[in-house]
C-alpha positions, 0 to 999 in steps of 0.5 A, a space after each residue: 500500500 502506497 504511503 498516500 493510501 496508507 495516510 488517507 485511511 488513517 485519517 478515516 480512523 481519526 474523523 480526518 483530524 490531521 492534528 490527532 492523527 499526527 499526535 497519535 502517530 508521534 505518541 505511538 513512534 516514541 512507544 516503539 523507539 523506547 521498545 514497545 512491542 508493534 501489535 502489527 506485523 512488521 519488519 521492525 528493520 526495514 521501517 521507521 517506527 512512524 511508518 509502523 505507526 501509521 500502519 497500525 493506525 491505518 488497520 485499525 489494529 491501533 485504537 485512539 482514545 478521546 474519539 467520539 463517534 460521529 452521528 
């Protein structure tokens, strides 16, 4: 999946808030560079802890808090 791909259907996940998203992504990096295991599968040598991120958040695998349904 192409990165434009991957960032529009994290954005889907976050209500298109490009500021959650960017948090949740910086948050969720910072857990894995400090040695958080990733819930996603990934070759942790091959990718940035951002793009691991994203990924996660992109399936869904990877729940925000503070998110409210829209209606």
């Amino acid at each position: 999946m192409r990165i434009e791909q991957r960032v529009s259907e994290a954005l889907k996940r976050v209500n298109n808030d490009r500021y959650l998203l960017s948090v949740a992504v910086g948050q969720r990096a910072d857990e894995l560079s400090k040695g958080a295991s990733p819930i996603y599968e990934a070759d942790r040598l091959s990718l940035k802890y951002t793009d691991i991120a994203l990924k996660e958040i992109a399936s869904g695998v990877l729940k925000i808090d503070g998110l409210k349904k829209e209606e």
